[in-house]
C-alpha positions as CSV (number, residue, x, y, z in Angstrom):
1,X,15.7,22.0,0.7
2,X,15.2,25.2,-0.5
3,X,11.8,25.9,-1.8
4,X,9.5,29.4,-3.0
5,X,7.7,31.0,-0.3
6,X,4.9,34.2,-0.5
7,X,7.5,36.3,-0.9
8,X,8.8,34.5,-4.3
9,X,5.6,35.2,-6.7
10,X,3.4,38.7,-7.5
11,X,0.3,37.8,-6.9
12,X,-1.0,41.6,-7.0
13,X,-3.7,42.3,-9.2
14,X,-4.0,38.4,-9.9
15,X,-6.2,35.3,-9.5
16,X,-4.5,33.1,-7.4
17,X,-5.2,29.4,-7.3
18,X,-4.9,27.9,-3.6
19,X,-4.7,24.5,-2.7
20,X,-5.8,23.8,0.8
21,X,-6.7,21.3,3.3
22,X,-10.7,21.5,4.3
23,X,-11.3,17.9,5.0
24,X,-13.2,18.8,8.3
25,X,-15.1,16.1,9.5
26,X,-18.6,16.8,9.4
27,X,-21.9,15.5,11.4
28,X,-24.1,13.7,10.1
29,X,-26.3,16.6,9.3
30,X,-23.7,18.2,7.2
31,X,-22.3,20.4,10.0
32,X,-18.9,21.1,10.6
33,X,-17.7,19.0,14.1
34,X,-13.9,20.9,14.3
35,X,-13.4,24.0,11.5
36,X,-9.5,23.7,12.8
37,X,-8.1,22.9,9.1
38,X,-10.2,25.6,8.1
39,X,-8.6,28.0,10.4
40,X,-4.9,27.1,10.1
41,X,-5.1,28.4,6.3
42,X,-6.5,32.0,6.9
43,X,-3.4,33.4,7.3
44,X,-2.5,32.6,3.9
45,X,-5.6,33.4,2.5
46,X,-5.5,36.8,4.2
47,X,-1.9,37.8,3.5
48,X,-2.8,36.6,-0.2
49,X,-5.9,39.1,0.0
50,X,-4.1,42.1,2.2
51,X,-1.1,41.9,-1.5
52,X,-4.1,42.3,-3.8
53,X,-5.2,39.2,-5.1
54,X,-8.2,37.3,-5.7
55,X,-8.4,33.7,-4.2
56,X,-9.9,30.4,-6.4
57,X,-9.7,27.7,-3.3
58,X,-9.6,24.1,-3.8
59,X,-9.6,21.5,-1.7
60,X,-10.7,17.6,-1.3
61,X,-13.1,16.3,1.6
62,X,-13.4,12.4,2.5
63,X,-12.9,10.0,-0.2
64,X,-16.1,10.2,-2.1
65,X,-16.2,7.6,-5.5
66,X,-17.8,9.6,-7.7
67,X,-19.8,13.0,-6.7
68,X,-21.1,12.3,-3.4
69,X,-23.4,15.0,-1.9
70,X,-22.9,14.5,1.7
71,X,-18.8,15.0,0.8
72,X,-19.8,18.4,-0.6
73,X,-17.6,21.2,0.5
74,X,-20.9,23.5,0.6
75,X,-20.5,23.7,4.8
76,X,-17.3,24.7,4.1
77,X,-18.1,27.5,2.2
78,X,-21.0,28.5,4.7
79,X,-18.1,28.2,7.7
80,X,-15.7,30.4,5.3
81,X,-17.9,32.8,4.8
82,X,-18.4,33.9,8.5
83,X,-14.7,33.6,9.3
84,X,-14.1,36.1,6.3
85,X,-16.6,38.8,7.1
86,X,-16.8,41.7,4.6
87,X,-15.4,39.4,1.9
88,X,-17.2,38.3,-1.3
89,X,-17.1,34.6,-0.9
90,X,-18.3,32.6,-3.7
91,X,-18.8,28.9,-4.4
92,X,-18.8,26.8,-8.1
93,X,-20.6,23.7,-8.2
94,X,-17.6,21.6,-10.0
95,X,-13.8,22.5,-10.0
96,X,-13.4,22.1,-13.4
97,X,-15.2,23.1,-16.8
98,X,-16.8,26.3,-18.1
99,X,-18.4,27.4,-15.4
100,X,-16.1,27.3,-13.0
101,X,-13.6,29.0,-15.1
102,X,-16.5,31.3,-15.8
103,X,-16.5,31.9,-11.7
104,X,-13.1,32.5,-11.9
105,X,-12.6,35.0,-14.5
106,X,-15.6,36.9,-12.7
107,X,-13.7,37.6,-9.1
108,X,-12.5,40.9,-8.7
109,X,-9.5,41.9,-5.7
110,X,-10.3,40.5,-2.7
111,X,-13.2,38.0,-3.3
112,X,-12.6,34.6,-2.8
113,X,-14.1,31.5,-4.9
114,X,-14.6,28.1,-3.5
115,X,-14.5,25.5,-5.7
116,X,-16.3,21.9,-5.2
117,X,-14.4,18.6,-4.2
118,X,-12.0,18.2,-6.4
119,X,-12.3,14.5,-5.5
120,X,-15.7,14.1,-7.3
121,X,-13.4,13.4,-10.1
122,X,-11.4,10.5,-10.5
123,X,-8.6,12.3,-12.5
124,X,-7.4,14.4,-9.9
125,X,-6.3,11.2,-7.5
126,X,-4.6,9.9,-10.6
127,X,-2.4,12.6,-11.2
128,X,-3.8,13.2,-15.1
129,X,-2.2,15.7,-16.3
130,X,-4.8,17.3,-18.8
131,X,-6.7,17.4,-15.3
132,X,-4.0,19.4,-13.5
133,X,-4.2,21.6,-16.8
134,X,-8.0,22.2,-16.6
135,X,-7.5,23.1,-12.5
136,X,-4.5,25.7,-13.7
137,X,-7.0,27.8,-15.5
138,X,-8.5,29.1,-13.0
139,X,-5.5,31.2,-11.8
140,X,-2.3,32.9,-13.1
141,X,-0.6,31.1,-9.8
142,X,-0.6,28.7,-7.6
143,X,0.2,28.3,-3.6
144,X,0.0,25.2,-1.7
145,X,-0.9,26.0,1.5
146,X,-2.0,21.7,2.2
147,X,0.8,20.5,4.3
148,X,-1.8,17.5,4.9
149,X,-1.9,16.3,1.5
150,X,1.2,17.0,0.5
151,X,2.2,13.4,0.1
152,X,0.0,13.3,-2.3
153,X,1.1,13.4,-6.7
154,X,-2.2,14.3,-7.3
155,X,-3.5,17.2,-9.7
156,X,-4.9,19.8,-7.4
157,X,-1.6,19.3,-4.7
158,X,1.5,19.5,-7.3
159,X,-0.2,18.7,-10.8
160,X,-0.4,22.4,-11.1
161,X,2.3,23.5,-10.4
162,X,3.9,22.7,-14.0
163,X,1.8,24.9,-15.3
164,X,1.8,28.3,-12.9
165,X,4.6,30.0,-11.1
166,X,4.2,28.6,-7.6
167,X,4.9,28.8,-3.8
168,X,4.0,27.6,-0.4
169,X,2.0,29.3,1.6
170,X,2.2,30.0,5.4
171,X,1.3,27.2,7.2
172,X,3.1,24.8,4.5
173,X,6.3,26.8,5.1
174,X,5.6,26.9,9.0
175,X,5.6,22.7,8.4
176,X,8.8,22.8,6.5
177,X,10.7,25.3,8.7
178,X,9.6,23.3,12.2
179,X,11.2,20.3,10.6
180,X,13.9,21.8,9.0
181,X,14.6,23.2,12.8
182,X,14.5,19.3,14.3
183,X,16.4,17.9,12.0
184,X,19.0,20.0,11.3
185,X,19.3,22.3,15.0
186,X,22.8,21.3,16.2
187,X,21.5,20.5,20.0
188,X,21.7,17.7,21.7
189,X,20.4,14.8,22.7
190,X,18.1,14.6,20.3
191,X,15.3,12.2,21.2
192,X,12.3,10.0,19.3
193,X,9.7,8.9,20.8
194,X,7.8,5.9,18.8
195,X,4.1,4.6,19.5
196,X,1.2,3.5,17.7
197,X,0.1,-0.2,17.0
198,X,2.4,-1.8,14.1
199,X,6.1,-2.0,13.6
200,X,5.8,-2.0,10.0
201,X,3.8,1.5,9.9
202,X,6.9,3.1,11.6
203,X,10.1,0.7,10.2
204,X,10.8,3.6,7.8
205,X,11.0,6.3,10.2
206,X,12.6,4.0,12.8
207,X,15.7,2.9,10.1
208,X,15.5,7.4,9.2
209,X,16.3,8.2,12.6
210,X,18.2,5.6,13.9
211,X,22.0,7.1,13.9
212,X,20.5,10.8,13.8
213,X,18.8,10.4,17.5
214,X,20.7,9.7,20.6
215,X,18.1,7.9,22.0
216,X,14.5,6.5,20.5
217,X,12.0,5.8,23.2
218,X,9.2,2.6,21.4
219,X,5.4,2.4,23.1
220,X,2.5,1.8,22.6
221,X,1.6,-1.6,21.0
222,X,4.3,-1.6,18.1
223,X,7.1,-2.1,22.0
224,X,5.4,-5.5,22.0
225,X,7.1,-6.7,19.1
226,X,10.5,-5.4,20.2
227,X,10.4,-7.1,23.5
228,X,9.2,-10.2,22.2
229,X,12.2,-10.0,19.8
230,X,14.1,-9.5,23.1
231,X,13.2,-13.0,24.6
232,X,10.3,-11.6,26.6
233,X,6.6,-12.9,27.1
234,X,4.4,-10.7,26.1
235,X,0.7,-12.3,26.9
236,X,-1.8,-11.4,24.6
237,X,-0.7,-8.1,23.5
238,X,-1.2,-7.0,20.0
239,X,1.5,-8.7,17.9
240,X,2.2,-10.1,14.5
241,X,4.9,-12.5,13.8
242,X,6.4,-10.8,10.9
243,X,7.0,-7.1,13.0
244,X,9.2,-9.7,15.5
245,X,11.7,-9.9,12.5
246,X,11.4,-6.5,11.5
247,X,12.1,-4.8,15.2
248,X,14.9,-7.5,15.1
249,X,16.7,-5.7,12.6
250,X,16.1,-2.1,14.1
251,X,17.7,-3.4,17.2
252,X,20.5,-4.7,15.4
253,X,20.5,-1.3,13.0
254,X,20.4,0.4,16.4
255,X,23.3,-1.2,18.1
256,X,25.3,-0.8,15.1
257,X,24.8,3.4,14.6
258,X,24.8,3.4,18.4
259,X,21.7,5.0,19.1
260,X,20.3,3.7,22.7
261,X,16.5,2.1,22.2
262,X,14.4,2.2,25.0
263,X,11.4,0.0,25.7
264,X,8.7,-0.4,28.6
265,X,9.9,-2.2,31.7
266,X,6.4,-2.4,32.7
267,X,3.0,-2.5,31.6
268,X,-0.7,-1.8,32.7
269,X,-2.3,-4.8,31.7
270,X,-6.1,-6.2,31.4
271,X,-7.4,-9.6,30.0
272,X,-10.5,-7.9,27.8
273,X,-10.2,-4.8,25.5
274,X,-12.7,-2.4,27.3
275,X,-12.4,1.3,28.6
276,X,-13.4,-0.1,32.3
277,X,-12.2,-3.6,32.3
278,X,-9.9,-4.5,35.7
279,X,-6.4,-4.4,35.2
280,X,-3.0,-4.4,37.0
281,X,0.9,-3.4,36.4
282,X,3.1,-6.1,35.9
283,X,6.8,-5.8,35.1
284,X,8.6,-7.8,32.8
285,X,7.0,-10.7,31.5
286,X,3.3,-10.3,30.5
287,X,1.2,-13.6,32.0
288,X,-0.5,-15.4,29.8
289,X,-4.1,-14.6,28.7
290,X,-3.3,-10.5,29.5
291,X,-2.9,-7.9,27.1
292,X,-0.7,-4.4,27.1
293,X,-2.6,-1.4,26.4
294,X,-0.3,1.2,28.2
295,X,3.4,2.1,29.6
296,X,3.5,1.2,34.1
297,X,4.4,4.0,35.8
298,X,8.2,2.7,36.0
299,X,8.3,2.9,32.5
300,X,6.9,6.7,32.4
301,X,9.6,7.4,35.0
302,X,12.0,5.9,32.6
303,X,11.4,7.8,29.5
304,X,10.6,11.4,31.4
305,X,13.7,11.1,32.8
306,X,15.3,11.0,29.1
307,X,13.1,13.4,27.7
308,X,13.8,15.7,30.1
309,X,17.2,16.2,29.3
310,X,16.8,16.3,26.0
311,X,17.3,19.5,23.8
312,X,15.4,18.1,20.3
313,X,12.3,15.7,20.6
314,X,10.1,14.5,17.9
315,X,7.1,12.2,19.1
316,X,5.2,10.0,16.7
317,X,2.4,7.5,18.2
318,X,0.9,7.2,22.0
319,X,1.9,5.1,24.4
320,X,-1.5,3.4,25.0
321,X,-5.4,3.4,24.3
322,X,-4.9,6.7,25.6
323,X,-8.9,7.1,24.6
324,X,-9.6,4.8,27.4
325,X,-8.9,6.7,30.3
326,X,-8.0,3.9,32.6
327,X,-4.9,3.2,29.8
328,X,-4.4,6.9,29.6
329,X,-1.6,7.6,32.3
330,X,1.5,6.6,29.9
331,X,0.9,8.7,27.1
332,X,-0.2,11.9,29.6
333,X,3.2,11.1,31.6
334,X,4.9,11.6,28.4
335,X,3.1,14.1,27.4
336,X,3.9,16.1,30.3
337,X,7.3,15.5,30.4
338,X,7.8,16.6,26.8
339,X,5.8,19.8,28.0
340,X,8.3,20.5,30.4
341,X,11.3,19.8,28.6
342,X,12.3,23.1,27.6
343,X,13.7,21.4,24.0
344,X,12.2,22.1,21.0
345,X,9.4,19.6,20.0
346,X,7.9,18.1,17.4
347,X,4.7,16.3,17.2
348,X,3.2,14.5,13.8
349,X,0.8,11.9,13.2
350,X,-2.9,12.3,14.1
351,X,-3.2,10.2,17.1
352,X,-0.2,11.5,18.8
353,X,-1.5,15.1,18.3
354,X,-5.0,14.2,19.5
355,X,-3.6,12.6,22.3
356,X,-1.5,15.2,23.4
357,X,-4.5,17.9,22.7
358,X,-6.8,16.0,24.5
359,X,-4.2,15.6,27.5
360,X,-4.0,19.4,27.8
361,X,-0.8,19.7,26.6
362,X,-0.8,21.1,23.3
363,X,0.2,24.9,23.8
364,X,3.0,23.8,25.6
365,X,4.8,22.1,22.4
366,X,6.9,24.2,20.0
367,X,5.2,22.6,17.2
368,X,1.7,20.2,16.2
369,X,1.6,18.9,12.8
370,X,-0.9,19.3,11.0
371,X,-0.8,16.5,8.2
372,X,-0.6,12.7,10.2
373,X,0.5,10.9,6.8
374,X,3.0,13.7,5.3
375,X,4.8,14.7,8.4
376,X,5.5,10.8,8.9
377,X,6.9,10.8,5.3
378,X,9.1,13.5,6.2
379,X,9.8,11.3,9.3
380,X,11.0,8.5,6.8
381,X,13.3,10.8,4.7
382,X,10.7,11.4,1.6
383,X,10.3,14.0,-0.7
384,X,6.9,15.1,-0.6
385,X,5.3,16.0,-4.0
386,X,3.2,18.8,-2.7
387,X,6.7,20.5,-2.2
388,X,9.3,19.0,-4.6
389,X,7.4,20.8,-6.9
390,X,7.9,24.3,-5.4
391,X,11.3,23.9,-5.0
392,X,14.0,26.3,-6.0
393,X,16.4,25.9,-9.0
């Protein structure tokens, strides 16, 4: 897909309306805990500013019903303002109405206006289009630099757009290209790697990739449903009946497009659900009354050994409570063995890139993800909104 970068709109001597993702989580005294979605938009916001243009930014935070002071985006604007030093940076108490247009029609080049939650108004989650009308007066045109809530129709994300000329900005286009690259790079074997807890979450992106991988590697506790499907016991490992028929049919879908799936051959296993609770490594069967919660060393062997010779990898899910550190071996082993691939990799979905952060391992992957639900859209073959509507024609 072919879709309007920087490069595509004038934005010199204009007002530029930005969507972006600050939903940092805050502490409950209203400080910022991790400014790292504020960060991963500055480039855009500074190559929009170095080209002449002033900035209206908008953004949602939480999932306030109504407007909800303590999902204000005030300690954003506080944290924005140091990490633009020298820069006018202003902030309007509503996204919409007269005086934030007034705000808007006030910023000279440079300065930059922040604009409140634009979830304090039902509208905008709704997709209402006279809404997405009242947010496009603010600029003359609009860039979406929210990979993270681009699978999102709502106002503020592509709403917008049918009323301004429109791009992506950098980190949205550094999303796009990445997956562009995985999908579409001719090297082989490409390899998925599958975790997480439930076999429904990821049937979409399983029946996407099966016939375009060579290989997709399932852990975590979504592998449980696929080896009970296979005739194994599996204990008391997370399961539910209906993802038995479900991973049924991805095996058969697998066999059929001949695509190789690999599960665990062994487990760490542990009869309560507690970071320091005993446990042991079984292989095969799970005895009765004990519960998965990682990959056994013979099964990190196994999948290191295929993602080592791999050329493309894209990872989705851990392999385990990887937050417990006693059930974190399988997803580091994995993580490690993707570091030292050498292919090109890909890793979406929250968990798997806090796992993989946490593990040490994250400047050794070509590329993290910043948006959990929209890169696992992608994943599943969608069209996001946030970009369909930036899309050349």
């Amino acid at each position: 897909m072919t879709f309007r970068t920087l490069q595509d709109i004038d934005v010199r001597g204009k007002r530029v309306l930005v969507r972006v993702d600050f939903n940092v989580p805050l502490e409950k005294d209203g400080s910022i805990s991790d400014d790292t979605r504020i960060t991963a938009s500055l480039p855009t916001i500074q190559a929009l500013l170095d080209r002449g243009a002033s900035l209206v930014l908008m953004s949602h935070l939480g999932r306030p019903k109504g407007v909800d002071p303590s999902q204000s985006l005030r300690p954003v604007h506080r944290r924005l303002s140091e990490l633009l030093p020298g820069r006018k940076v202003n902030f309007a108490d509503d996204c919409v109405g007269a005086a934030a247009e007034g705000a808007a029609a006030a910023l000279t080049e440079g300065q930059v206006l922040l604009l409140e939650n634009v979830r304090f108004h039902k509208e905008e989650e709704k997709g209402d289009k006279a809404f997405a009308a009242s947010l496009a007066k603010l600029g003359q045109a609009f860039v979406n630099d929210a990979f993270g809530s681009s699978h999102r129709a709502h106002c503020s994300v592509s709403g917008v757009a049918d009323h301004l000329p429109s791009a992506a900005g950098l980190l949205l286009q550094k999303e796009l290209d990445a997956f562009d690259r995985l999908m579409n790079d001719p090297g082989m074997p490409f390899v998925a790697i599958l975790g997480g807890s439930k076999v429904s979450d990821k049937i979409a992106v399983v029946e996407n990739l099966v016939g375009k991988v060579q290989t997709l590697i399932v852990g975590g506790a979504m592998a449980y449903a696929f080896l009970r499907a296979s005739g194994q016991e599996i204990g008391s490992s997370r399961f539910e009946e209906a993802d038995m028929h479900i991973a049924m049919d991805a095996m058969a879908k697998a066999r059929f497009k001949g695509t190789e799936l690999l599960l665990p051959v062994d487990h760490v296993v542990t009869q309560t659900f507690d970071a320091n609770a005993e446990s042991r490594v079984v292989e095969g069967d799970i005895p009765e009354g004990w519960m998965g919660l990682d990959i056994g060393p013979k099964t990190v062997e196994l999948f290191s050994g295929v993602i080592g010779g791999a050329k493309r990898i894209v990872w989705n899910g851990p392999m385990g409570v990887f937050e417990f550190e006693k059930f974190a071996a399988g997803t580091r082993g994995v993580a490690r063995a993707v570091a030292e691939s050498g292919a090109f990799s890909f890793v979406g979905g929250g968990d798997s890139v806090a796992a993989i952060q946490k593990l040490g391992f994250g400047d050794r992957v070509s590329h993290l993800s910043t948006g959990g639900g929209a890169s696992l859209e992608l994943l599943e073959g969608k069209d996001l909104p946030g970009v369909a509507c930036l899309r050349k024609k």
